[in-house]
C-alpha positions in Angstrom: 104.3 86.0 109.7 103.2 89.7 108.9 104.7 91.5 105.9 104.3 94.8 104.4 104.7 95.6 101.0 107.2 98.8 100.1 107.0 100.3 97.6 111.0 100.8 96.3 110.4 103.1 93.7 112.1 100.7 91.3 110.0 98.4 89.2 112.7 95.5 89.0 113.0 95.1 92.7 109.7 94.2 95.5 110.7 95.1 98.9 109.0 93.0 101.7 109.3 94.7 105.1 109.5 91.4 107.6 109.6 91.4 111.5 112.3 93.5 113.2 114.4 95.3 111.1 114.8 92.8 108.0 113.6 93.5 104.7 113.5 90.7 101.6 114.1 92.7 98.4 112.9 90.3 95.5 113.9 90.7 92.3 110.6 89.2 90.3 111.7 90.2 87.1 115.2 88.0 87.1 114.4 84.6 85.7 116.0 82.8 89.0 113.6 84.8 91.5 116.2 86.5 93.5 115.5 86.9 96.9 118.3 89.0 99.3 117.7 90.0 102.7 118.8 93.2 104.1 119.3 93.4 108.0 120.1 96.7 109.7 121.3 96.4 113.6 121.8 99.5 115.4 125.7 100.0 114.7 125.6 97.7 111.9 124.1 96.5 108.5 124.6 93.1 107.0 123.1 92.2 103.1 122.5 88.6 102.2 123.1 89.2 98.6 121.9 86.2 96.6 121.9 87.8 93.1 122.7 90.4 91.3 122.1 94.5 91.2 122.8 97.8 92.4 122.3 97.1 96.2 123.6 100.6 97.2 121.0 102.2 94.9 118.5 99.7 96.5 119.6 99.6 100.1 119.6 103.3 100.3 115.7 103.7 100.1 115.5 101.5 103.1 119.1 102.5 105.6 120.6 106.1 105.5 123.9 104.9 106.9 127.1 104.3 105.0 127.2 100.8 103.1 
């Protein structure tokens, strides 16, 4: 599977650009490894949030829409 590497602008999360329009945004730095998964359709968004964090600070590098 090809993946591209993002760069966030945010040291605490990794953002992993994955086929389509998904994106794995990895926390490294949390002790449990966080991984969340951010899909963005073309009316909607959905966030498979598995941790914790400021997803709209987060999200809104990678969707300009509204959360």
């Amino acid at each position: 599977m090809k993946q591209e590497i993002i760069d966030s602008g945010n040291e605490w999360f990794d953002v992993i650009k994955l086929p389509g329009n998904v994106y794995a945004i990895v926390e490294e730095g949390h002790i449990q490894n966080v991984r969340s998964f951010l899909i963005i359709g073309s009316k909607n968004i959905l966030l498979f949030d598995t941790g914790i964090g400021n997803w709209q600070y987060q999200g809104s590098s990678l969707y300009s829409g509204t959360f």
